[in-house]
Residue, then its C-alpha position, 0 to 999 in steps of 0.5 A: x171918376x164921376x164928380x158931382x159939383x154943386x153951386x149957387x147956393x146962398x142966403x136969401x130972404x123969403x120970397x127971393x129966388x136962386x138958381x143952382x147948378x150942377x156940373x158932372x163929370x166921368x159919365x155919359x150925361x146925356x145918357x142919364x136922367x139927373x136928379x136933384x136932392x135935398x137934406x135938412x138938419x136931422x132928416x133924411x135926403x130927399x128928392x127934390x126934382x128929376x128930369x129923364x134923357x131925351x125925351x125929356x120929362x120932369x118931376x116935382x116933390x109936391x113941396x116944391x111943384x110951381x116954384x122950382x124947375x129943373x132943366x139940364x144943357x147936354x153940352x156944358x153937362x150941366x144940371x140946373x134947378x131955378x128956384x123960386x119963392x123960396x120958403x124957409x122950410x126950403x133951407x138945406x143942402x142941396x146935390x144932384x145925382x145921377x138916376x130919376x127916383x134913385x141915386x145911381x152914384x151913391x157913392x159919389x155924391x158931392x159937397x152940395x150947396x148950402x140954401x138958407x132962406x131967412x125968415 
């Protein structure tokens, strides 16, 4: 049973900022590097930002690097990515995963959150 539940997606204009998170469940968080993807009408998903287990460290898709950061508390398993200055071609669905460059749990992703940014 993993469960992947995203949240804190919205409508924002141009410029505004939205935190999402992620809350995980049926594996061992702290043992996994999480990720978070995105999928636009008509594309494929992409990733959009990584973090690894402790030691922590990040990566950004080039179209997100110095507006979003990813962050994760072991304790609540729970993943984050703030995001800001936010641009219209940044509207789509959000989910997070499990894994750094791949989804571990292809099978399980969750509804994502929808993050529309008005133009």
């Amino acid at each position: 049973q993993v469960q992947l539940v995203e949240s804190g997606g919205g409508l924002v204009q141009p410029g505004g900022s939205l935190r999402l998170s992620c809350v995980a469940s049926g594996f061992t968080f702290s043992n996994y590097a999480m990720s978070w993807y995105r999928q636009a009408p008509g594309k494929e998903r992409e990733l959009v930002a990584a973090i690894s287990s402790a030691p922590y460290s990040t990566n950004y898709a080039d179209s997100v690097k110095g507006r979003f950061t990813i962050s994760r508390d072991n304790a609540k398993t729970t993943l984050y990515l703030q995001m800001n200055s936010l641009k219209p071609e940044d509207t789509a669905v959000y989910y997070c995963n499990a894994g750094y460059d791949s989804p571990k749990y292809y099978a399980s992703w969750g509804q994502g959150t929808q993050v529309t940014v008005s133009s």
